[in-house]
C-alpha positions as CSV (number, residue, x, y, z in Angstrom):
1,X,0.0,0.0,0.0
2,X,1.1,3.5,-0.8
3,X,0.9,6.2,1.6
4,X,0.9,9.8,-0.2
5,X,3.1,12.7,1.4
6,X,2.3,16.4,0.4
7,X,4.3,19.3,2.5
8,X,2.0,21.6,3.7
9,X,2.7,25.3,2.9
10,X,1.9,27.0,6.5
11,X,4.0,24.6,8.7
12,X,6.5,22.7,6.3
13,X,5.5,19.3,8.0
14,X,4.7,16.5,6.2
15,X,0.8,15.1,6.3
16,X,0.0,12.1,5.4
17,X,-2.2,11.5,2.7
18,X,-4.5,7.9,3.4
19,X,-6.0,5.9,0.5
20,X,-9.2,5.2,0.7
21,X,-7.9,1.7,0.7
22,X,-6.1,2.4,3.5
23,X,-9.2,4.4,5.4
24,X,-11.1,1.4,5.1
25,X,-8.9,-0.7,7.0
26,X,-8.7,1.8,9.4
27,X,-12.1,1.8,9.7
28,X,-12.6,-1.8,10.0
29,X,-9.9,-1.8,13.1
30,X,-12.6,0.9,14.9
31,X,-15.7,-1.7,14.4
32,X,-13.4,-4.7,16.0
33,X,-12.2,-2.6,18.7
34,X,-16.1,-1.4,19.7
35,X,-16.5,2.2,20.7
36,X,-13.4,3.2,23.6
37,X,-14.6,6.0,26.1
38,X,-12.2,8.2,28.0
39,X,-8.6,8.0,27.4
40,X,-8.4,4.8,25.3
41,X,-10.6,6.8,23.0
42,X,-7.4,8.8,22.6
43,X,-5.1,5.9,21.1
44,X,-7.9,5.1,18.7
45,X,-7.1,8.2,16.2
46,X,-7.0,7.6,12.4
47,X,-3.3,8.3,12.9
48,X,-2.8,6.0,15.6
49,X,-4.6,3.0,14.0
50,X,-2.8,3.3,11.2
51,X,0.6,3.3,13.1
52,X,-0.6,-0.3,14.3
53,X,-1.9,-1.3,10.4
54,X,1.8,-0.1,9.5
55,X,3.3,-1.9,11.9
56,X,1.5,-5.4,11.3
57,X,1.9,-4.8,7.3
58,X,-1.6,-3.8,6.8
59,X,-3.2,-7.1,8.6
60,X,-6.2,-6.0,10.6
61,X,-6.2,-9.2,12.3
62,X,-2.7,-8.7,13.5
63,X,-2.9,-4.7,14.4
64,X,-6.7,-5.3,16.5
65,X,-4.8,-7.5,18.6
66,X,-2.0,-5.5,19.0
67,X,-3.9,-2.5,19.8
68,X,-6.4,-4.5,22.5
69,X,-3.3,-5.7,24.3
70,X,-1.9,-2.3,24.5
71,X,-5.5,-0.5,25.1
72,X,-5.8,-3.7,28.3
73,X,-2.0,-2.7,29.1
74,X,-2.7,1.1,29.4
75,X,-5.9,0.1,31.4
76,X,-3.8,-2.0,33.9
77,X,-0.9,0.2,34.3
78,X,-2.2,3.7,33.9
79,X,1.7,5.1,32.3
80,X,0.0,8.4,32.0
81,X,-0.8,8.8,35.8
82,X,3.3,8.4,36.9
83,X,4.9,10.8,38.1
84,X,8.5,11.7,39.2
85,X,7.7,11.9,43.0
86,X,6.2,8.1,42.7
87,X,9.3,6.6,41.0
88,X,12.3,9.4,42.3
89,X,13.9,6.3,45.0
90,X,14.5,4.7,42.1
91,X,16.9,7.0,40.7
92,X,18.5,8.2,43.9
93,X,19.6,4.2,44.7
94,X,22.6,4.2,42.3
95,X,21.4,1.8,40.0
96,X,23.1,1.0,36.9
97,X,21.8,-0.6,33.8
98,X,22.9,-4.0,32.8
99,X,24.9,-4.4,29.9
């Protein structure tokens, strides 16, 4: 699949252009998945889901799994809610990282 590029004048970013190929799958992901409330609704962007497509080669199969585990794994562990104060001992132990 083929993902167009076009600079855009007023910022100089790239945007990515979807096929309607490529929307379709994206849409297909959002009906497996099922409608996401609160913040899980905010890893289920067009962009986001198609950052899963891409990374599973295009296979819906493969990217609505990966996507459920990491939705269940965001759930679980809540990354967005830590903050330096909660994890700071760890730091001030002298720990080194294994090589």
């Amino acid at each position: 699949m083929s993902v167009d590029s076009k600079k855009s004048a007023s910022n100089g970013q790239e945007k990515m252009l979807l096929s309607q190929e490529q929307q379709a799958l994206i849409n297909e992901v959002r009906k497996l998945i099922g409608p996401q409330s609160g913040k899980a609704s905010i890893f289920c962007s067009d962009a986001c889901i198609s950052r899963y497509l891409r990374a599973r080669n295009w296979n819906v199969k493969k990217a609505v799994k990966m996507l459920k585990l990491t939705l269940k794994w965001r759930e679980e562990y809540k990354p967005e809610e830590i903050r330096w104060e909660d994890i700071a001992h760890e730091a001030e132990t002298g720990k080194k990282k294994k090589k």
